[in-house]
C-alpha positions in Angstrom: 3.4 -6.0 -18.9 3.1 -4.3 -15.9 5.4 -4.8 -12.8 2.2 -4.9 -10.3 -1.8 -5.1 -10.4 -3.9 -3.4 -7.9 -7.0 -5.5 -8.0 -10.5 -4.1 -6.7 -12.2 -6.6 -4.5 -15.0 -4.2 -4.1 -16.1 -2.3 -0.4 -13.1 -1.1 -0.6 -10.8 -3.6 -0.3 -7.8 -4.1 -2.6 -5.1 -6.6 -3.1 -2.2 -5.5 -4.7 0.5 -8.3 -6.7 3.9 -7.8 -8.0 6.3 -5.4 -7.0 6.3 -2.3 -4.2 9.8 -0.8 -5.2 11.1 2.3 -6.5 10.5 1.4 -10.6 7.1 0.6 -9.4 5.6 2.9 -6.3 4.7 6.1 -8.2 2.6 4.1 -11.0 1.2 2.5 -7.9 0.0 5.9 -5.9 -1.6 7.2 -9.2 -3.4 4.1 -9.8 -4.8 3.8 -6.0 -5.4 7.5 -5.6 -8.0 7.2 -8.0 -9.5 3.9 -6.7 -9.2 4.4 -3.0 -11.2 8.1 -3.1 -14.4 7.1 -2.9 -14.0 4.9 0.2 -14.6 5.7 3.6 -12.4 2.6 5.0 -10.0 0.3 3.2 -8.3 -2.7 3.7 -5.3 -3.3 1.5 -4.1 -6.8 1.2 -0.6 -7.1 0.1 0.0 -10.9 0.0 0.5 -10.8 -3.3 3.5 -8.7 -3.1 6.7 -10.5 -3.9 9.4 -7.4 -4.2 9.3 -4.9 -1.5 11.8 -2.3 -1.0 12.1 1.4 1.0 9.9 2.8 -1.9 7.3 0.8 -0.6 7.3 1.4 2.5 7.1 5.4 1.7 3.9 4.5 -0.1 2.7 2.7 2.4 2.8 6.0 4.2 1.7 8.1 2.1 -1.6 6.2 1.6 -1.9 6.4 5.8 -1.5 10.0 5.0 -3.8 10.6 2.2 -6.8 8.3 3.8 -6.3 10.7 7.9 -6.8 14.0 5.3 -10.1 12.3 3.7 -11.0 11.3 7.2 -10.6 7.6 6.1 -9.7 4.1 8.1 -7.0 2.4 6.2 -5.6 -1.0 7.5 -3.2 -3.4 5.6 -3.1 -7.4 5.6 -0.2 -9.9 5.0 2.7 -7.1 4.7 5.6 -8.2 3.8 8.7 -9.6 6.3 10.8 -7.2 3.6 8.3 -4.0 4.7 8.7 -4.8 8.1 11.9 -4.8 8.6 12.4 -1.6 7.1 10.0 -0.2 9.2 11.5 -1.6 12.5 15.1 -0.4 11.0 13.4 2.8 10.5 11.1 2.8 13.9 7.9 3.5 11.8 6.3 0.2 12.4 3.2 1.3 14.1 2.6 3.3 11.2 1.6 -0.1 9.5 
């Protein structure tokens, strides 16, 4: 069993469940790389996300990275207090 699922809702949105941790956030990028190139804009939901950790919040990041080099809109929905917080300890919240 897997530690997440990364669930196409088609038109490119996406809801991802489980975990967005370091065991968990390279399976994670390999799975959406291939899922999120052929979209123009995406809208990630992560409500399902119950473990959240620095890890994630690096992927987070690097999908905002990989979606400005295909000229893509990217925007997230219900992150995580646990994201967050990292990313106002780490003064890279308007990143999300």
């Amino acid at each position: 069993m897997s530690d997440f699922e990364l669930k196409d809702k088609g038109e490119g949105r996406f809801a991802l469940q489980g975990a967005m941790s370091f065991t968990t956030a390279q399976n994670i990028l390999k799975q959406s790389e291939r899922a999120f190139a052929r979209h123009g804009a995406l809208e990630i939901d992560l409500a399902g996300v119950g473990k959240a950790d620095s890890a994630g919040l690096a992927l987070i990041i690097e999908w905002k990275s990989q979606a400005s080099a295909r000229g893509a809109d990217i925007r997230f929905r219900n992150v995580p207090e646990s994201l967050l917080a990292i990313a106002r300890t780490s003064e890279v919240q308007d990143l999300i």
